[in-house]
MARFIPA-668465 format. One record per residue (C-alpha): residue number from 1; residue in three letters; z, x, y. Coordinates in steps of 0.05 Angstrom, whole numbers, plus 5000, padded with zeros to 4 digits. Layout:
REM MARFIPA-668465
> n,res,up,east,north
> NUM,ALA,Z,X,Y $
...
//
This chain:
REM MARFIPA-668465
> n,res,up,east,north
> 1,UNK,5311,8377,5334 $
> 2,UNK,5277,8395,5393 $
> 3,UNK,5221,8452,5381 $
> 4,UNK,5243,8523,5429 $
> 5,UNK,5172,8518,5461 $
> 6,UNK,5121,8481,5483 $
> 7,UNK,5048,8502,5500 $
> 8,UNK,4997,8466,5546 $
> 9,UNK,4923,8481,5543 $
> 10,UNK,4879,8469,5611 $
> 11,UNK,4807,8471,5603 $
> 12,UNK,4750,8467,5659 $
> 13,UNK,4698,8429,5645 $
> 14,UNK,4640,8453,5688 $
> 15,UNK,4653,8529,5664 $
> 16,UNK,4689,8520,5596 $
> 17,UNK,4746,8567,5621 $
> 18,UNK,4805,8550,5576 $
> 19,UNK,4877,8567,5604 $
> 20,UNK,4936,8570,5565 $
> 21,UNK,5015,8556,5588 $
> 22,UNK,5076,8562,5548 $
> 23,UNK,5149,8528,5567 $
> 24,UNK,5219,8550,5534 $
> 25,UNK,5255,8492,5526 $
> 26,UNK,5325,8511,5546 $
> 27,UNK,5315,8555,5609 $
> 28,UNK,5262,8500,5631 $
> 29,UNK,5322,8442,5624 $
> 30,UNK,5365,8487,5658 $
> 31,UNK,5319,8502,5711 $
> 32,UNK,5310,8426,5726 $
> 33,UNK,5384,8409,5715 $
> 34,UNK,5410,8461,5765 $
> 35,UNK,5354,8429,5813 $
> 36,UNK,5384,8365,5806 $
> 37,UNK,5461,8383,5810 $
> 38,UNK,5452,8402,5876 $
> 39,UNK,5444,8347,5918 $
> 40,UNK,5490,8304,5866 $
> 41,UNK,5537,8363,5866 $
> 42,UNK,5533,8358,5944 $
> 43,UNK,5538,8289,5948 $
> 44,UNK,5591,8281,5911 $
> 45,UNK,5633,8331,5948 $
> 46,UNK,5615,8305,6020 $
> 47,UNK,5641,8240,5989 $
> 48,UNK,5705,8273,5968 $
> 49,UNK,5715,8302,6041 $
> 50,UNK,5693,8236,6075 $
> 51,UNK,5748,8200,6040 $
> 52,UNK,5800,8256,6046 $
> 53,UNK,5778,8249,6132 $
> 54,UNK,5778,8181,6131 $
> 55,UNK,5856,8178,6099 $
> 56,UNK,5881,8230,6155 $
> 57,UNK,5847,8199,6200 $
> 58,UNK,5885,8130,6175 $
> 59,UNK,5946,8163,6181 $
> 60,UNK,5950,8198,6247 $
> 61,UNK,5917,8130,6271 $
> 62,UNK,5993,8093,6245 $
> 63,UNK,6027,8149,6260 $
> 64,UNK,5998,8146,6336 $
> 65,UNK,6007,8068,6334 $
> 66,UNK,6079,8083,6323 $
> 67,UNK,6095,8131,6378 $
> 68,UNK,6043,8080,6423 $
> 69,UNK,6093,8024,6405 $
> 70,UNK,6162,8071,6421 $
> 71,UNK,6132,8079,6487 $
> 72,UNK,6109,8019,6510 $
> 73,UNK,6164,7983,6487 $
> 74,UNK,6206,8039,6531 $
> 75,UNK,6164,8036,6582 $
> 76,UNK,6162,7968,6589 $
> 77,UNK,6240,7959,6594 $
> 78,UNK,6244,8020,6648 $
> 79,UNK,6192,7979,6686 $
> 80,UNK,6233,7917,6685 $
> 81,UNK,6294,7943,6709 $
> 82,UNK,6246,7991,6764 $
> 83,UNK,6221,7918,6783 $
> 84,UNK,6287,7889,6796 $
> 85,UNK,6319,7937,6838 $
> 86,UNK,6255,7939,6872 $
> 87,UNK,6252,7860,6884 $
> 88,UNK,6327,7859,6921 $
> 89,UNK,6296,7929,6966 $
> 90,UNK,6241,7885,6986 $
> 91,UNK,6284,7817,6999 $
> 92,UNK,6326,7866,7051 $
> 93,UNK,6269,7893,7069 $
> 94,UNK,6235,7817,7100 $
> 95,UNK,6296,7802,7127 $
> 96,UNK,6292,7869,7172 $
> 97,UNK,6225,7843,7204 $
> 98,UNK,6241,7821,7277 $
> 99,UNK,6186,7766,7308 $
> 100,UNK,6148,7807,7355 $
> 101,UNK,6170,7754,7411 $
> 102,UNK,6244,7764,7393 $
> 103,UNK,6237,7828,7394 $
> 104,UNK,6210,7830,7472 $
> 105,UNK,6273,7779,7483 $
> 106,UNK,6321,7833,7459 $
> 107,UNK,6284,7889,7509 $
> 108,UNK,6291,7840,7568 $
> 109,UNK,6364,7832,7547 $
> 110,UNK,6380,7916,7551 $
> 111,UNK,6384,7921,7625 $
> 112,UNK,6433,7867,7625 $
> 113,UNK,6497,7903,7609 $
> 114,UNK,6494,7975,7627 $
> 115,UNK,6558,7990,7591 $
> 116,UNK,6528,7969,7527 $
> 117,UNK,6452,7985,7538 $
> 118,UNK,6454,8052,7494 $
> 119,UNK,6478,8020,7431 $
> 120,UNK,6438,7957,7448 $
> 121,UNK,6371,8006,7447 $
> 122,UNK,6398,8040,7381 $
> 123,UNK,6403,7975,7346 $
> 124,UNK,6343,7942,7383 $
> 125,UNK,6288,8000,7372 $
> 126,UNK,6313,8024,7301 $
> 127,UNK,6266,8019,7245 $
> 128,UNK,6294,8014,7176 $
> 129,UNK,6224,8036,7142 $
> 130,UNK,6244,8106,7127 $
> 131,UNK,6312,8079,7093 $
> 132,UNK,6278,8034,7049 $
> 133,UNK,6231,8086,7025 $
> 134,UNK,6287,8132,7017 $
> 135,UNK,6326,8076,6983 $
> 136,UNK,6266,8060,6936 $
> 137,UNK,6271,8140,6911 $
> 138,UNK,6344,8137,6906 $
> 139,UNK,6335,8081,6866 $
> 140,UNK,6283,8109,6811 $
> 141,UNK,6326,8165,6818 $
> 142,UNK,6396,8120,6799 $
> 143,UNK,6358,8082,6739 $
> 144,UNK,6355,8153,6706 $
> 145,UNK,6418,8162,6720 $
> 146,UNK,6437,8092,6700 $
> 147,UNK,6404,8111,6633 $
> 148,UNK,6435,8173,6620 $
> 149,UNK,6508,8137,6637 $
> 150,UNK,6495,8089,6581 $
> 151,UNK,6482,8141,6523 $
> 152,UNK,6544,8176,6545 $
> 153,UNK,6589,8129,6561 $
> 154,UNK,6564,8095,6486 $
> 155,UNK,6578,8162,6462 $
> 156,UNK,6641,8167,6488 $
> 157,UNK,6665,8106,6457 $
> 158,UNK,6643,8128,6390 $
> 159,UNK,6680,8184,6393 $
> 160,UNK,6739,8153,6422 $
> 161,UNK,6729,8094,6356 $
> 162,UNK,6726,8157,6313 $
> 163,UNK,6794,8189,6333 $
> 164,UNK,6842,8187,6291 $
> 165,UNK,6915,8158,6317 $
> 166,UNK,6976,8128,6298 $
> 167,UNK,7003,8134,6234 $
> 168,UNK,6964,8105,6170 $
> 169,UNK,7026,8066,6143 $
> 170,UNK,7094,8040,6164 $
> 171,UNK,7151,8090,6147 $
> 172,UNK,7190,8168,6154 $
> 173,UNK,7151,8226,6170 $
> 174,UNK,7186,8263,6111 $
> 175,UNK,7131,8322,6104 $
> 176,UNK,7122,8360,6165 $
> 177,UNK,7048,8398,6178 $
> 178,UNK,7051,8475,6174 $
> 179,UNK,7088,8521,6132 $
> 180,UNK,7142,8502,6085 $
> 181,UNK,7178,8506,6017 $
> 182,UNK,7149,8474,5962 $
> 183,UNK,7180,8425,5930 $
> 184,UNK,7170,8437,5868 $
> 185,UNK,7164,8510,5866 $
> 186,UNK,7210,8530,5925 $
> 187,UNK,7155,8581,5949 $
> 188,UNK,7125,8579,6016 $
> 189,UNK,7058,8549,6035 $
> 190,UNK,7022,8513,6078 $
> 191,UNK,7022,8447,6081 $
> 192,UNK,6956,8416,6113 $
> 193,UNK,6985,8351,6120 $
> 194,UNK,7039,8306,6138 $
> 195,UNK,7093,8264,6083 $
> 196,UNK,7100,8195,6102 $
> 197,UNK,7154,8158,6054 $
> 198,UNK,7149,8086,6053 $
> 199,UNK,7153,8024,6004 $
> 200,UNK,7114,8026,5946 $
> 201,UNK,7052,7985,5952 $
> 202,UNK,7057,7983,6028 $
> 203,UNK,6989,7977,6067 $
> 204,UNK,6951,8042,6079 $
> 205,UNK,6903,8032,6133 $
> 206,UNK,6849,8075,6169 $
> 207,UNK,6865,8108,6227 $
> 208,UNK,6797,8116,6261 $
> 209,UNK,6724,8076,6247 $
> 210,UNK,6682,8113,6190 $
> 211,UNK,6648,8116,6134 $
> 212,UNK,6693,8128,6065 $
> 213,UNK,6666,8183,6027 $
> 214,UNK,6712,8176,5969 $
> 215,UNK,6760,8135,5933 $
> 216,UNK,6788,8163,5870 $
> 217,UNK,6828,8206,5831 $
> 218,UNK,6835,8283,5858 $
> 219,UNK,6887,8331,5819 $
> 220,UNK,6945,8337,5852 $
> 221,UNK,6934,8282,5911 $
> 222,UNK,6930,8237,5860 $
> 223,UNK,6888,8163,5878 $
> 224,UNK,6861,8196,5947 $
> 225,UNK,6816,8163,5999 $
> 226,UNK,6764,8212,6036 $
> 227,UNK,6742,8177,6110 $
> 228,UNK,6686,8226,6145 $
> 229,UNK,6691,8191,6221 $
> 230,UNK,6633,8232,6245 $
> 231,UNK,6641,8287,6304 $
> 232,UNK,6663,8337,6251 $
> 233,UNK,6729,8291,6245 $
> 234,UNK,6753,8274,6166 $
> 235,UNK,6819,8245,6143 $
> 236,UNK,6855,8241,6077 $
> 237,UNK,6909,8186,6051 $
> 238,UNK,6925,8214,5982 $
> 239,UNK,6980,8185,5925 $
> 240,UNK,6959,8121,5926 $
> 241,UNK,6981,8066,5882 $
> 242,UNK,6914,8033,5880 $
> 243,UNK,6849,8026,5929 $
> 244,UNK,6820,7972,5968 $
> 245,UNK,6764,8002,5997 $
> 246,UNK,6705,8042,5960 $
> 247,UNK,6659,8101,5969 $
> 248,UNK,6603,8087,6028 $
> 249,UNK,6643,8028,6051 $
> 250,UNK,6638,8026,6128 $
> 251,UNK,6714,8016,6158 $
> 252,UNK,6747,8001,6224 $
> 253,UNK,6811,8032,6256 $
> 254,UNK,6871,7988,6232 $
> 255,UNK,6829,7958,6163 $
> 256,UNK,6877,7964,6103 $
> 257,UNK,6838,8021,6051 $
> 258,UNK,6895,8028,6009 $
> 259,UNK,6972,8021,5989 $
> 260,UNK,7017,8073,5982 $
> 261,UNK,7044,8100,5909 $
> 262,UNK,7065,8163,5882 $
> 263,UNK,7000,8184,5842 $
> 264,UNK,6987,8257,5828 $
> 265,UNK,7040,8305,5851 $
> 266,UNK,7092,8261,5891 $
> 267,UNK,7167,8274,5892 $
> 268,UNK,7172,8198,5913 $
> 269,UNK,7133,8135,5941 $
> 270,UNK,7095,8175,6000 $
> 271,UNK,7029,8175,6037 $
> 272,UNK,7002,8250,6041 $
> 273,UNK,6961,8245,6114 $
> 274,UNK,6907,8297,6132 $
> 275,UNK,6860,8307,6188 $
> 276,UNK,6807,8355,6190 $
> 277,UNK,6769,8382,6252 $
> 278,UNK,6703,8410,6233 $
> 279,UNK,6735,8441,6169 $
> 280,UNK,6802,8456,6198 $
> 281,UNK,6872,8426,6184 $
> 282,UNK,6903,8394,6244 $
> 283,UNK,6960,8372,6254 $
> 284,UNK,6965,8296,6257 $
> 285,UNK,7022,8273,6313 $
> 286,UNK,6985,8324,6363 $
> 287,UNK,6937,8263,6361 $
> 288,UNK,6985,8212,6389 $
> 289,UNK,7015,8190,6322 $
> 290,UNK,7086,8156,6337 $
> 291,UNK,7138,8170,6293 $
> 292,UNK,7197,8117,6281 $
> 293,UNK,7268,8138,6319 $
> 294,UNK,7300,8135,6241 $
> 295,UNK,7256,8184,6223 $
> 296,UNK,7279,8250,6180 $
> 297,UNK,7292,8312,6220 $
> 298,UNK,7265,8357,6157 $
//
């Protein structure tokens, strides 16, 4: 164990003065340990923030790489279809230059038909440099345009892909949309759908491209198929005998999902048809849906 003190004795030879010095232990360790934690504890902690710099740093350096690639890769497409249109304005363009010796031909020609020699001048003296430059604007201006077309006109036909029409099975429109009696209670309710009676096992198919959310078993609908077709647009093909299509399956207008049955709460073979726009019931033959001649008139 370490003694709590220590004492040091100086002593001057020449004048025999003796001097006498006396250490704690503890507070003289802590003295000289406090005097070296601060440049570790310093180090240590501009280490800490160099590395934390150095991994942002990393990171907005991929992140800007990213964006740098977006661009260019943009940029360098725009440019390419810029160059094009501007290749064909400059092929018109050289064939608009005139030989300077032609040219004094066609002026010694004006004179020669008076009749004519005011729309000879027009055509003879016109230069097409402002047009081109105009054209050259215009054209910029129309690859925007041209751009803008394309995401719309793509949009469009995704939404008209995600529509739902026609019916999703052969068969009788039994089950009107809108209010009716019950048919098992005899009460009045809505009914957010419409009754399609058919042969059992018949092909079920989807009536608009989407994505299915759900295939299974749901109360009353019995074996029901859930297709979201994005644009706030959703349809439902309920009683089904069994699937053929499953949850997060990606299907096409006209691909077979299903076939009908009389699952859940069914008076008969039947294909219970809903579609939703952006949480509301709709009814489905306001979308084009033909109904057979031989249909019921309930």
């Amino acid at each position: 164990m370490l003694p709590k003190r220590y004492s040091f004795i100086a002593a001057d030879r020449s004048s025999g003065v003796m001097h006498r010095f006396t250490l704690a232990v503890r507070p003289t360790l802590a003295l000289f340990a406090a005097i070296l934690a601060l440049p570790i504890g310093w180090t240590v902690q501009s280490g800490w923030s160099t590395a934390t710099q150095i991994e942002q740093l990393q990171l907005e350096k991929a992140t800007l790489a990213v964006e740098n690639a977006r661009y260019r890769s943009a940029t360098t497409e725009l440019s390419g279809r810029i160059a094009a249109l501007q290749l064909a304005i400059g092929k018109l363009r050289d064939s608009s230059i005139v030989d300077p010796r032609i040219r004094r031909a066609i002026g010694r020609l004006l004179p020669a038909d008076t009749a004519n020699a005011a729309a000879l001048r027009s055509v003879a003296l016109s230069s097409p440099t402002e047009t081109f430059n105009l054209l050259d604007d215009l054209l910029v201006m129309l690859d925007v345009q041209l751009m803008d077309a394309n995401v719309g006109v793509d949009r469009q036909q995704a939404f008209a892909a995600a529509t739902p029409i026609n019916l999703p099975t052969d068969g009788r429109v039994t089950g009107r949309f809108g209010l009716r009696s019950d048919p098992f209670t005899g009460k009045r309710v809505f009914h957010p759908a419409i009754d399609i009676s058919t042969g059992y096992g018949q092909p079920v198919y989807a009536t608009a491209d989407g994505t299915v959310e759900s295939a299974g078993r749901s109360g009353d609908y019995g074996n029901l198929i859930e297709i979201d077709h994005s644009f706030g647009l959703v349809t439902r093909y309920g009683h089904l005998s069994k699937f053929a299509t499953t949850a997060g399956s990606t299907v096409s207008r006209g691909d077979v999902i299903g076939y009908a049955g009389d699952t859940g709460r069914a008076t008969g073979v039947n294909v219970h048809y809903e579609v939703w726009v952006n949480g509301r019931a709709m009814n489905p033959l306001q979308l084009g849906a033909a109904e057979p001649r031989s249909q019921s008139a309930n």
